[in-house]
C-alpha positions in Angstrom: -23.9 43.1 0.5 -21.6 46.3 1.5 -18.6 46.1 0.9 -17.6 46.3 4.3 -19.4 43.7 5.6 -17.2 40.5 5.6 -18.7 36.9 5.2 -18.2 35.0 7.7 -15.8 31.9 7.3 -17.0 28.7 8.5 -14.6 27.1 10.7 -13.3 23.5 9.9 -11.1 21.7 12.8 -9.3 18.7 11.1 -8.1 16.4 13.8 -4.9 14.5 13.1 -2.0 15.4 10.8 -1.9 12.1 8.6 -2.5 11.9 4.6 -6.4 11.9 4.6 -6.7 14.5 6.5 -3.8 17.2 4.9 -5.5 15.8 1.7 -9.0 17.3 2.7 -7.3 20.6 4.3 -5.2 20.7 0.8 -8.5 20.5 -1.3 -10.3 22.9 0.8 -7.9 25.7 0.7 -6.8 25.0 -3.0 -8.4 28.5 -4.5 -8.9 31.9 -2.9 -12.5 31.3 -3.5 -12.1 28.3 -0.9 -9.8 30.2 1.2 -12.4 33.0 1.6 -14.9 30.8 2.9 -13.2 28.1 4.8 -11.1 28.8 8.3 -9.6 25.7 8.7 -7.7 24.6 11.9 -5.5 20.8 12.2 -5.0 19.5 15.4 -2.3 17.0 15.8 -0.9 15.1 18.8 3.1 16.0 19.2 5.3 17.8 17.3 4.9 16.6 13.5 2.6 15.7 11.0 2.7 12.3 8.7 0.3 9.7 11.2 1.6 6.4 10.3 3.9 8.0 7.5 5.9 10.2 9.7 9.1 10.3 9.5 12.1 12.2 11.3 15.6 13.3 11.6 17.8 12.3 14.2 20.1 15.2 15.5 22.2 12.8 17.6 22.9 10.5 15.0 24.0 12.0 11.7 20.6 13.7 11.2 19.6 10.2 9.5 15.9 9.2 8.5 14.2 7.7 10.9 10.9 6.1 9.5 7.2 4.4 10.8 8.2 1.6 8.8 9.4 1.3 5.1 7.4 4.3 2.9 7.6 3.6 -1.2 5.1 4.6 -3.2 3.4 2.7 -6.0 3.4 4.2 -10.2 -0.6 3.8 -9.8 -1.0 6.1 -7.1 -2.3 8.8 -9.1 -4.4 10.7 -6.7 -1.4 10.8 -4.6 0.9 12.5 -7.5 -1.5 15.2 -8.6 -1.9 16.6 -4.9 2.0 16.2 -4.9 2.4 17.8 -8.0 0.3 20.6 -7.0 2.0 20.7 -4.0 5.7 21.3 -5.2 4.8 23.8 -7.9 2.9 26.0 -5.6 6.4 25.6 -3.1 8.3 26.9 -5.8 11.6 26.2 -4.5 14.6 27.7 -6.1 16.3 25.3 -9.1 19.5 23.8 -7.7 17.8 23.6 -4.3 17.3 19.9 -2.2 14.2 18.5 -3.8 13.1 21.2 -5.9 10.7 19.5 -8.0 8.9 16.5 -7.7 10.6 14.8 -10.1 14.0 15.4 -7.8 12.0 14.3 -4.8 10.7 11.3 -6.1 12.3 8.8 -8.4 11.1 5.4 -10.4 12.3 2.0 -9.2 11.7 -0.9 -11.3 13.4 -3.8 -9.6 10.9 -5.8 -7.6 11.7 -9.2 -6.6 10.1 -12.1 -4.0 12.3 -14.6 -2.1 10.9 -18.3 -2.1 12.6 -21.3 -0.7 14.1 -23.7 -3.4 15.3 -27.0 -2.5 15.7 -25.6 1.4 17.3 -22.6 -0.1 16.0 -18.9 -0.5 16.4 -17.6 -3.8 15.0 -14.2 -5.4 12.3 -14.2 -8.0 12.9 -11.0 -10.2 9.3 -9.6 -11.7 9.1 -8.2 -15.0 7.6 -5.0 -14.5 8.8 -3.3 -17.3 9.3 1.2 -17.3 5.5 2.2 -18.5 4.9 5.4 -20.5 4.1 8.6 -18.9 4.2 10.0 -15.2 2.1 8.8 -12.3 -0.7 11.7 -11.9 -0.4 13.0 -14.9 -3.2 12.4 -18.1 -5.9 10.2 -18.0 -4.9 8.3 -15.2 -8.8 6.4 -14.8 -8.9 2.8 -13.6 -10.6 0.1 -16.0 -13.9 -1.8 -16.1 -13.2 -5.6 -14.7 -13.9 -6.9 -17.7 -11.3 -4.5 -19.7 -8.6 -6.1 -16.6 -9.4 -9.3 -17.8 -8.8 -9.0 -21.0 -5.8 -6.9 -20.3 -4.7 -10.0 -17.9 -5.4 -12.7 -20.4 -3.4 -10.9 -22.9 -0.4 -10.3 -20.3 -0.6 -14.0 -19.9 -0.3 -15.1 -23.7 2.5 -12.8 -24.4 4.1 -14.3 -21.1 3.9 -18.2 -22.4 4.2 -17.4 -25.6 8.2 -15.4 -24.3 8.7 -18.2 -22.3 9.4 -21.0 -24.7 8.1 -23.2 -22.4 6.0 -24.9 -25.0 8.9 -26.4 -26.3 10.4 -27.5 -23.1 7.3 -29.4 -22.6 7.1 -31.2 -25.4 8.9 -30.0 -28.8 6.3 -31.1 -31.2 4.1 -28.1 -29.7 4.5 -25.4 -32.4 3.6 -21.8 -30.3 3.2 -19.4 -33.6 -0.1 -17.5 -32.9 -0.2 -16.3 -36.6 -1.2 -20.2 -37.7 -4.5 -20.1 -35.9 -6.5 -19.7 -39.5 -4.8 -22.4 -40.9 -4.9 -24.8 -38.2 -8.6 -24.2 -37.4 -9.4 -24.7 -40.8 -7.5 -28.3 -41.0 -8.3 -29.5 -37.4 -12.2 -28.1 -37.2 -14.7 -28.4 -41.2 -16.3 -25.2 -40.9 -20.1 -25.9 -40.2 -19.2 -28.6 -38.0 -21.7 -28.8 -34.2 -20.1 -26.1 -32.3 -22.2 -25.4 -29.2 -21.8 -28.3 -26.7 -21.4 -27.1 -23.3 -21.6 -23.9 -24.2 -25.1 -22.8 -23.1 -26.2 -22.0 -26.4 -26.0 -20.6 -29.6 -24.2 -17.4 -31.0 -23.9 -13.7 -30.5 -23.6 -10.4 -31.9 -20.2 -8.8 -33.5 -17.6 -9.7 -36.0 -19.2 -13.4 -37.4 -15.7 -14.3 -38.4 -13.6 -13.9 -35.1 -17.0 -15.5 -33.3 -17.3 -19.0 -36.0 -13.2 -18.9 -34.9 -13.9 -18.9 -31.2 -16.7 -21.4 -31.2 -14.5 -24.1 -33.3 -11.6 -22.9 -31.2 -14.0 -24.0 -27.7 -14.8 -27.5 -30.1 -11.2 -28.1 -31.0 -10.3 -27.4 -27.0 -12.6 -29.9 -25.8 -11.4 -32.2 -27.9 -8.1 -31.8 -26.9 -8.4 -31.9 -23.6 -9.9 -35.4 -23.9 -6.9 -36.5 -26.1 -3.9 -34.4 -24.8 -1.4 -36.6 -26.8 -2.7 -34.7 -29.7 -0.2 -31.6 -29.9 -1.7 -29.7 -32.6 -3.0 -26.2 -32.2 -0.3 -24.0 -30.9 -0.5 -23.5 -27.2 -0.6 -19.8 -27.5 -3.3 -19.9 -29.7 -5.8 -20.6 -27.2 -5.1 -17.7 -24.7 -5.0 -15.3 -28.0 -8.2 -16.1 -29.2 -9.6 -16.2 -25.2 -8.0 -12.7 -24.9 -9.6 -11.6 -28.7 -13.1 -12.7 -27.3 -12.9 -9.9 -24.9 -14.1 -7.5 -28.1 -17.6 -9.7 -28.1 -20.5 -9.8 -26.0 -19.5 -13.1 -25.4 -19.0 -12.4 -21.3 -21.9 -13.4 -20.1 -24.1 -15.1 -22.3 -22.9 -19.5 -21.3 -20.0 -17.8 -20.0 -18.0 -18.9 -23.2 -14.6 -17.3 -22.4 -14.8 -18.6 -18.8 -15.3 -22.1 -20.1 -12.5 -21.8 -22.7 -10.3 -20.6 -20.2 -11.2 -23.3 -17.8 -10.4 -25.7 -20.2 -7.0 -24.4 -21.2 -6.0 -24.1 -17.5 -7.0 -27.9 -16.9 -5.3 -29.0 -20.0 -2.1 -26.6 -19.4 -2.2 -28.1 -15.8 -1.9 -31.4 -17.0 0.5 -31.4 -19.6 3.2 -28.8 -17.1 2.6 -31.1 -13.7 4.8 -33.3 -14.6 7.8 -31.0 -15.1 7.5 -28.9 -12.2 9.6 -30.2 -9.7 12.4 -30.9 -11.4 12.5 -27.2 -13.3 12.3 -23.9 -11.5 11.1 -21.9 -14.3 8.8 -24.1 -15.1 6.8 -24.2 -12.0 7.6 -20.3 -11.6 6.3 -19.9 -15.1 3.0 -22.2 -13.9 2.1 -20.5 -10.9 2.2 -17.0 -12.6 -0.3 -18.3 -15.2 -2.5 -20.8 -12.5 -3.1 -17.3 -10.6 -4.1 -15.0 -14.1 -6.3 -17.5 -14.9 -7.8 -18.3 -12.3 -8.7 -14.6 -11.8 -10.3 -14.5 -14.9 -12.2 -17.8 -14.5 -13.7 -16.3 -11.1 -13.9 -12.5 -12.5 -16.0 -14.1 -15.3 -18.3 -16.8 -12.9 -19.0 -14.3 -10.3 -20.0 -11.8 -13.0 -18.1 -8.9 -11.4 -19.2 -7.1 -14.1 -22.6 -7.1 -13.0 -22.6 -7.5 -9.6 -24.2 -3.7 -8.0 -21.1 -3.9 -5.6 -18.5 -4.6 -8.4 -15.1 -6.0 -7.1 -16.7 -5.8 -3.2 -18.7 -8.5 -4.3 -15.9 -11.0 -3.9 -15.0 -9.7 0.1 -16.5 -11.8 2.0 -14.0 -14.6 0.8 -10.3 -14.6 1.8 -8.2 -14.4 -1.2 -7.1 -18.0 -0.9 -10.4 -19.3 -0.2 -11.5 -17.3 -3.3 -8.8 -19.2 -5.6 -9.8 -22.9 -3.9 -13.3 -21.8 -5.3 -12.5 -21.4 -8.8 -9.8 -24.0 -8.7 -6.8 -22.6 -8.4 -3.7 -25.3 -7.5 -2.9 -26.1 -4.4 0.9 -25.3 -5.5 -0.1 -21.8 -6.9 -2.0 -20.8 -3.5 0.3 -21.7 -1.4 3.2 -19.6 -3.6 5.6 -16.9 -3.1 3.5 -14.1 -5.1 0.7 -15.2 -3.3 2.4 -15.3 0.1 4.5 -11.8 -1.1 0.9 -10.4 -1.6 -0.2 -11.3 2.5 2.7 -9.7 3.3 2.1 -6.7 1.0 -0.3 -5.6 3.3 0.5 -7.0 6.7 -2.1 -9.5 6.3 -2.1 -13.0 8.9 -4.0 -16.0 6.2 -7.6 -15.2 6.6 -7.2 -11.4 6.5 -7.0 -10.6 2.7 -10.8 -9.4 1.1 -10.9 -11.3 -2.2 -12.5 -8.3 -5.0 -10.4 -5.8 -2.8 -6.7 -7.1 -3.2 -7.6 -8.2 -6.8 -8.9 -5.1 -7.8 -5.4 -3.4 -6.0 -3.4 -6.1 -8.2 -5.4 -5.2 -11.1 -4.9 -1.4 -10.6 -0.9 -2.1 -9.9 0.0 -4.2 -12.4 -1.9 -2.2 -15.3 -1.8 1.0 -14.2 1.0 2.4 -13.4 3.3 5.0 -15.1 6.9 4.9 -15.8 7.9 2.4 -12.8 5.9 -0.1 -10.4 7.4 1.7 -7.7 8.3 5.2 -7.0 11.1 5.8 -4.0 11.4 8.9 -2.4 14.8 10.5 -2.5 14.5 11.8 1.9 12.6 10.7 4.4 8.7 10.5 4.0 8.3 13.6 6.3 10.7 15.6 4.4 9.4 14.3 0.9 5.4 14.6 1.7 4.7 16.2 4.9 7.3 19.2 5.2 6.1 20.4 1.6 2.0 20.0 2.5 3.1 22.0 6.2 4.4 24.6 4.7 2.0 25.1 1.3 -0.9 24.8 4.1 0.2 27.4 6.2 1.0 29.9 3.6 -2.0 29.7 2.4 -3.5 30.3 6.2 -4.5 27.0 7.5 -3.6 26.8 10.7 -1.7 24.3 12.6 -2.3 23.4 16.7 0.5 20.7 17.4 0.5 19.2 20.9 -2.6 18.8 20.6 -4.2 15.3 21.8 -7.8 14.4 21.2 -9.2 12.7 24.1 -13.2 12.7 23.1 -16.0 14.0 20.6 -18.6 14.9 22.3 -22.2 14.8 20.8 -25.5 17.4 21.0 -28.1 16.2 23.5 -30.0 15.0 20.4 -27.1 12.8 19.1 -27.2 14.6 15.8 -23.7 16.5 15.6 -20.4 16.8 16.9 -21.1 19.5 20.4 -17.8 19.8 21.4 -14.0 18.2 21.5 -11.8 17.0 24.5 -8.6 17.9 23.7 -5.3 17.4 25.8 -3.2 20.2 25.1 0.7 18.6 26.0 2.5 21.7 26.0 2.9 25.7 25.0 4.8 26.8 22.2 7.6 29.7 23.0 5.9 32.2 20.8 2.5 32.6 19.6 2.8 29.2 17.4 5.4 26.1 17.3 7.6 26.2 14.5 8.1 22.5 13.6 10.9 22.4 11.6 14.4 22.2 10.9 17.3 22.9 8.2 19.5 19.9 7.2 21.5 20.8 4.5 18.9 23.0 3.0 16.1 21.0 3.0 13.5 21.4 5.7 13.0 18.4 7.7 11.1 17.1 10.9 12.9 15.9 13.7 12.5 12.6 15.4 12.0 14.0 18.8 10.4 17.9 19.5 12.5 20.8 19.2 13.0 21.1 23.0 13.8 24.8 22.4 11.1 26.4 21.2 8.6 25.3 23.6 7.7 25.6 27.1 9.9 23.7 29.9 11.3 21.6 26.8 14.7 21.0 28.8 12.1 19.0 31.7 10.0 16.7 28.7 13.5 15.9 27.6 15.3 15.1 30.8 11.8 13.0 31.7 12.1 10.6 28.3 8.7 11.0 27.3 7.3 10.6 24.0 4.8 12.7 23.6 3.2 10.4 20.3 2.9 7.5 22.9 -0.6 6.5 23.3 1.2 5.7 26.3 3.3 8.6 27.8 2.3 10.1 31.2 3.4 14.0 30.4 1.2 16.1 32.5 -1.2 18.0 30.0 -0.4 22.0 30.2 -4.2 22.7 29.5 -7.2 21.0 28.8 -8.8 22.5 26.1 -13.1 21.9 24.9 -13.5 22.5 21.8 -17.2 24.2 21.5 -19.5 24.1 18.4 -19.5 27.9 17.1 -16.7 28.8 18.8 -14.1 26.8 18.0 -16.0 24.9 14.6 -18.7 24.5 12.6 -17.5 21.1 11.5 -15.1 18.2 11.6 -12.8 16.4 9.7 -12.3 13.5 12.0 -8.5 11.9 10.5 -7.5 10.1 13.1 -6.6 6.2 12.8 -9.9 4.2 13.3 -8.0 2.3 15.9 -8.0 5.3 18.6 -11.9 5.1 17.7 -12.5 3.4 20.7 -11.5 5.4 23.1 -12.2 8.9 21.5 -15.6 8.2 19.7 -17.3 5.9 22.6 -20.5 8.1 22.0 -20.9 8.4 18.6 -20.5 4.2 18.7 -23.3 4.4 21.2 -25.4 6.8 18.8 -25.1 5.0 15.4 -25.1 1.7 14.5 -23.5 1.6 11.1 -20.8 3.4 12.9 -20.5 1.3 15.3 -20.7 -1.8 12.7 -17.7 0.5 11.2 -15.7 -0.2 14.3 -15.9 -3.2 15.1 -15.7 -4.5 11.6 -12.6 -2.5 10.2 -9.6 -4.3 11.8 -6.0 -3.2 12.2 -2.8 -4.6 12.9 0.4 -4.0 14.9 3.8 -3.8 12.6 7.2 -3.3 13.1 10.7 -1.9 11.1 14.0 -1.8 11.4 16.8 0.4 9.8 20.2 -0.6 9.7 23.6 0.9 8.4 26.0 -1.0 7.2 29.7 -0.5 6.1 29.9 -2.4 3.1 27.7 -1.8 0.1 25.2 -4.4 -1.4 28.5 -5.8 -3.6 30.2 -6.4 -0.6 27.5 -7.9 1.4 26.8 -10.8 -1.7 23.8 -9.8 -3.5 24.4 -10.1 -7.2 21.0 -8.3 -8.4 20.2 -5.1 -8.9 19.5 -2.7 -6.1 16.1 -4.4 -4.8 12.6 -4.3 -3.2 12.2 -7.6 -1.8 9.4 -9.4 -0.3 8.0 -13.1 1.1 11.3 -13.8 2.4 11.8 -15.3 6.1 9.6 -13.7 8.9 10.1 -12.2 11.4 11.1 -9.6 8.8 9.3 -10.4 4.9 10.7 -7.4 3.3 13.9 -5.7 2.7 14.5 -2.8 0.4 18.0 -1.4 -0.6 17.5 2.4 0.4 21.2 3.5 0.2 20.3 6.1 -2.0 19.2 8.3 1.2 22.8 8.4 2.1 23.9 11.7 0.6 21.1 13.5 2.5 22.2 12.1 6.0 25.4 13.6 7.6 27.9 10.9 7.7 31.4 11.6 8.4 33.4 10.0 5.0 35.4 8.4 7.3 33.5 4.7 8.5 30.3 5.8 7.5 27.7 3.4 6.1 28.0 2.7 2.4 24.3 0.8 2.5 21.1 1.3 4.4 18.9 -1.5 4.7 14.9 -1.3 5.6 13.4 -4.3 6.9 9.8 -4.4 8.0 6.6 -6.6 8.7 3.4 -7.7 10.5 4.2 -7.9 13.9 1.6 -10.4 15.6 -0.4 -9.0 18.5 0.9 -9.5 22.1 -1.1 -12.7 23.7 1.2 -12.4 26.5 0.4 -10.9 29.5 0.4 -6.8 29.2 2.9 -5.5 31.5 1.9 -3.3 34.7 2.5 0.2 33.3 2.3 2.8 30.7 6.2 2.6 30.8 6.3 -1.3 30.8 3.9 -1.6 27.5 6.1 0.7 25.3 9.7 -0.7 26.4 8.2 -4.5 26.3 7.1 -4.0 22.9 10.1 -1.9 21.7 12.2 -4.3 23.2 10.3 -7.3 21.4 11.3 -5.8 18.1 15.0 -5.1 19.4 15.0 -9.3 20.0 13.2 -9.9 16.1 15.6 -7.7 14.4 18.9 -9.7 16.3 17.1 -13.3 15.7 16.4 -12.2 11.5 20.1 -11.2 11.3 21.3 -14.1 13.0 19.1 -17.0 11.7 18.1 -15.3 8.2 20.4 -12.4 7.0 22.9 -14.5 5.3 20.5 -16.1 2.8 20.4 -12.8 1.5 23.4 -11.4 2.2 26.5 -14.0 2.1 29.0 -11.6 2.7 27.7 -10.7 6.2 28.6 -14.4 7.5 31.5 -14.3 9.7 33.7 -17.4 8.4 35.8 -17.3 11.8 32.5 -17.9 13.3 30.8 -20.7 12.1 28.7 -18.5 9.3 27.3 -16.3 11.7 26.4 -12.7 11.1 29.0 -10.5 11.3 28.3 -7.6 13.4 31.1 -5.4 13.1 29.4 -4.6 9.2 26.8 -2.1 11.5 28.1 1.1 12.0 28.1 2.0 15.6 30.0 5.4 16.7 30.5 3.7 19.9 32.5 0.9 18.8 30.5 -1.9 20.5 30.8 -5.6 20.6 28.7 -8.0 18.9 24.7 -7.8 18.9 25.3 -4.4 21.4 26.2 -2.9 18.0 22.6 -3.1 17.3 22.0 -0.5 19.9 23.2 2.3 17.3 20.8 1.3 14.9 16.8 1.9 14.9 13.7 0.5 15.1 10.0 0.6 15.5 6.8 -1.5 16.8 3.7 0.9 15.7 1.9 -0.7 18.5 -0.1 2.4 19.7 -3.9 2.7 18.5 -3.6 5.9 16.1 -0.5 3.8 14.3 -2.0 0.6 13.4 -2.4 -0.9 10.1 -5.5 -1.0 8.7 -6.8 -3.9 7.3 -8.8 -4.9 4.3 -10.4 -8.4 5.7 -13.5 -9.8 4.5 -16.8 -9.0 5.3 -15.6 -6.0 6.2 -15.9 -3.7 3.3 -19.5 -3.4 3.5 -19.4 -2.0 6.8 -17.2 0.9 5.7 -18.8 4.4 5.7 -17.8 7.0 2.7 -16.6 10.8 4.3 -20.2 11.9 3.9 -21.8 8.7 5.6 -20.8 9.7 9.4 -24.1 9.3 10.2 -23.8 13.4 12.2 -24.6 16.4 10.6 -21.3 18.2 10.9 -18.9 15.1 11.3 -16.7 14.2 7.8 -14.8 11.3 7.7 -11.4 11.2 6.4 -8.8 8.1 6.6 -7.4 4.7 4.9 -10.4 3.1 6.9 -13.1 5.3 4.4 -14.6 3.2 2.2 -13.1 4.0 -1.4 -11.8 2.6 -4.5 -9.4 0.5 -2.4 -10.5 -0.6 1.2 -7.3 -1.1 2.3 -3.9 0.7 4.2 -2.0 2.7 1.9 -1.3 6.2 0.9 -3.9 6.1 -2.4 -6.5 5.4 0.2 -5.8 7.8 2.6 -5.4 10.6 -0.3 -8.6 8.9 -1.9 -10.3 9.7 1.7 -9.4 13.2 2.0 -10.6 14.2 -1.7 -14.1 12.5 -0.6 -13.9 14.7 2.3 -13.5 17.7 0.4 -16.1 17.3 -2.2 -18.4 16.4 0.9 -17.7 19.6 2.3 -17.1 21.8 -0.6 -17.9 19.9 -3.9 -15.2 19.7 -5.2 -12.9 17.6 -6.6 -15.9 16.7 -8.7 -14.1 13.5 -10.1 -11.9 11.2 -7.9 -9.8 8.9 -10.5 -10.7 5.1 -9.5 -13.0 5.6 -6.7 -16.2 3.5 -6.0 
């Protein structure tokens, strides 16, 4: 080709700003190569990017953080941290400067505790999840066989009995030294002796001496169960040798580490019942280990392992209905981790796939680096988004905001995306809208548009209208069609599955398995709250470290101690807040009757959270915090500790606070509930020939709401488009 002929780029339209779909535009631009060939174009409804992780600054009030709901990520999101991490050091910002690196930008938190009611009281479990080796993102960062989890899990659970001394609180004859297994299977079982009943048969390939060990180990367990005066082998022992089994190819064949497990659980069960309500650690301690054993028992009996769909092979089961099955107590189902789990992923009972969440609690508890949880040090906008937004678009990807999708149209033969409806809401001032602003050196996105750089801006904000609102009634300055070889060649559809539909009502009507996609992928409404407070956590009465909380009283489940986002609000030193408290939850749909109008929706539902966030501080807040009770008022909370500007009286001083139903279609949470993981499509499974699918609703490697997913989603999307990444750590 001569040199002065230019290929032609093909045009990509991504529609909607969230993480799946900046993911895919990241990948696809992430070389010059890819850059030559690609002109790629995101379309995004209002005036910022982030989808349900958006986040803003408010001008009015301090410039504070103003979030979708409470944003940490997890140590084991590792697709997550290597876009990040190629993010910041392509930004290259100056050392010294806010957030330079990503290590400044985000930090490790450890402290991770669940609130369950003792004795009518709420009281915080702490969770050992100890600082892990290395960085999230960084090295080999791939997700383990199930069977390599179990035996991880079995050995998490011996060391955890074996630390507890609980042994010896049970009964102090127990001796709980691991190292006297030889000697104690030699006196207890004659070598030689019948070794294989209920076992399904006889032996198996590997080390002869760890396998003659097992099998009189599985003999000397039966026994014991039948006789559980008998105190001899040391408790320990058995989940040691369970856990040493996993080296055999001793899985499947009579399921011999399932039935020594079983047995242990049963006998363990036994000889702990009695002592469980009368000792707190005890019945924490039995729960813990009811639940890891249980998940191997069931790993193990629904051969996991084998199954062609691997861990989606447990989803048509609810979690709880999946530990009833394999025996599970009723105590240990009906716990705070369990419960803390539901509310992990703003689940109802019912709503939880089994193989998905275990596989998720698999891949969190065992594979993260450095800390369980990773807290960004600024909003999630000015962390994530502002840093993709502005790597994107010096590399030439180009951004359309105000732009809302109303339709996809298809060809006459139903075979590919024809053309787009799109609402354009306003014109920029300029030849493109600048979306950002300076706070202290850091670029940020505000909570509401810059009114100044676009076109009659001073009208939209006299009139109140939100222009994210599924909801708002703002006159469109243009409709736009988007036309196939015009405008694109193909599409990278990101928006939330919940807008599906109303925006894809003919590519429902074209394809069934999208269809089945639809209507089986459910979402849910949520809601948040921030609220800053004069006195720090001292002050307020909690004694613990600075926490992540969950499974405490509804209607708000989780708290988390953000105070750290302080020094990058602008509060006056004089009565400003000295902590910031996130709260946030599921927030049951509406059975009520819907209100008349647009107008009507949004304030009844706004206003339903207002009423949830006054009734959790009222009725709840001083089980956590028992400094907040007002003694000259009967205990209640005291609501002078909110900082309001304004000075207000009593509840009114909620009014300077904020908070947040994500109510509309394009922010609802999606769901992971069973039987419907099967229905999910991967990027490339659209079922059109130019139509890529990118979002948390993609069927990946975790089939469920979260960031991981939604980055998962994108990288699919890109290697469907491009090839490339070639490998996509933990995916299906």
């Amino acid at each position: 080709m001569p040199e002065s002929v230019t290929a032609k780029k093909e045009k990509i339209a991504i529609l909607g700003g969230g993480m799946a779909a900046l993911t895919a535009a990241f990948e696809l631009s992430r070389t010059p190569e890819l850059r030559a060939r690609y002109d790629i174009t995101v379309y995004q409804t209002g005036w910022r990017l982030g989808g349900k992780g958006a986040s803003g600054r408010n001008a009015a009030h301090a410039h504070r953080i103003e979030e979708h709901g409470l944003h940490i990520l997890m140590g084991f999101y590792h697709n997550t941290f290597r876009v990040l991490r190629g993010c910041y050091e392509e930004l290259g910002r100056e050392p010294g400067s806010p957030l330079a690196t990503i290590e400044d930008a985000i930090k490790p938190h450890s402290f991770v505790a669940i609130a369950e009611q003792v004795d009518g009281r709420w009281e915080p479990w702490p969770l050992p999840f100890p600082p892990m080796p290395g960085k999230p993102g960084m090295g080999d960062v791939g997700t383990l066989a199930p069977l390599d989890y179990m035996k991880r899990l079995l050995a998490w659970a011996q060391g955890l009995f074996a630390r507890s001394g609980a042994a010896q609180q049970i009964a102090p004859s127990l001796r709980d030294d691991i190292t006297d297994v030889d000697r104690i299977l030699d006196e207890e079982v004659a070598p030689g002796a019948p070794l294989t009943r209920g076992l399904g048969g006889g032996g198996a390939p590997g080390d002869r001496g760890l396998v003659d060990r097992a099998l009189r180990l599985e003999a000397l367990v039966d026994d014991l169960y039948a006789d559980r005066s008998r105190h001899i082998v040391p408790v320990s022992a058995y989940l040691y040798l369970a856990q040493q089994l996993g080296e055999l190819d001793l899985w499947n064949p009579g399921k011999r580490l399932a039935w020594l497990v079983e047995r242990f659980r049963a006998w363990l069960g036994k000889l702990m019942s009695p002592h469980l309500e009368g000792s707190t650690p005890l019945r924490r301690l039995w729960i813990i280990l009811d639940l890891a054993l249980t998940t191997v028992i069931g790993v193990l009996k629904d051969d996991v392992a084998g199954a062609p769909d691997g861990w989606a092979s447990l989803d048509d089961l609810d979690l709880r209905d999946w530990l009833a099955r394999h025996g599970a107590s009723e105590i240990a189902r009906q716990s705070a981790p369990v419960r803390s789990i539901y509310n992990l992923v703003f689940s109802a009972p019912g709503q939880i796939a089994a193989g998905t969440l275990i596989h998720g609690v698999m891949r969190m508890t065992f594979g993260y680096r450095e800390a369980i949880f990773q807290k960004m040090q600024a909003g999630m906008g000015d962390v994530i988004f502002a840093p993709l937004y502005l790597v994107l678009s010096r590399r030439g990807v180009k951004f359309e905001f105000f732009h809302r999708v109303d339709e996809l149209i298809l060809s006459p033969e139903k075979k590919r995306i024809a053309a787009i409806k799109v609402g354009r809401q306003v014109f920029p001032k300029g030849p493109a809208y600048d979306p950002l602003y300076d706070v202290d050196g850091l670029p940020c996105w505000p909570s509401a548009p810059l009114y100044d750089r676009i076109e009659g801006g001073e009208a939209l904000r006299q009139s109140g209208q939100n222009l994210e609102s599924w909801w708002n009634t703002w006159p469109d300055a243009e409709a736009r069609r988007l036309e196939l070889g015009r405008d694109f060649d193909r599409v990278v559809l990101g928006i939330a599955i919940g807008a599906f539909p109303e925006i894809c009502r003919q590519l429902i009507e074209a394809h069934a398995p999208f269809a089945a996609m639809v209507a089986n992928v459910k979402t849910t409404e949520t809601q948040a709250a921030q609220l800053w407070m004069k006195s720090d956590l001292a002050g307020l009465g909690w004694t613990l470290e600075s926490p992540v909380l969950d499974g405490f009283a509804e209607p708000f489940d989780t708290w988390a101690d953000m105070s750290h986002l302080l020094p990058r609000e602008r509060w006056s030193a004089a009565g400003g807040p000295r902590h910031i408290a996130y709260l946030c939850s599921r927030l049951p749909d509406d059975t009520s009757p819907r209100p008349s109008g647009p107008g009507d929706i949004v304030a009844h539902r706004t206003s339903q959270v207002r009423e949830n966030t006054i009734t959790w501080l009222r009725d709840h807040a001083g089980a956590l915090w028992p400094g907040a009770a007002n003694a000259q008022r009967g205990g209640e909370f005291d609501w002078s500790l909110l900082v309001d500007p304004e000075e207000r009286e009593g509840e009114a001083r909620l009014d300077a606070q904020y908070w947040q139903a994500t109510f509309c279609p394009s922010e609802r949470y999606v769901l992971g509930v069973p039987g419907s993981t099967k229905h999910r499509l991967r990027a490339h499974e659209s079922g059109f020939e130019n139509l890529v699918l990118a979002g948390d609703w993609v069927r990946t490697g975790m089939n469920a709401g979260c960031v991981e997913a939604a980055v998962m989603a994108g990288l699919q999307a890109s290697r469907a488009i491009c090839g490339q990444p070639a490998v996509i750590p933990g995916d299906e």
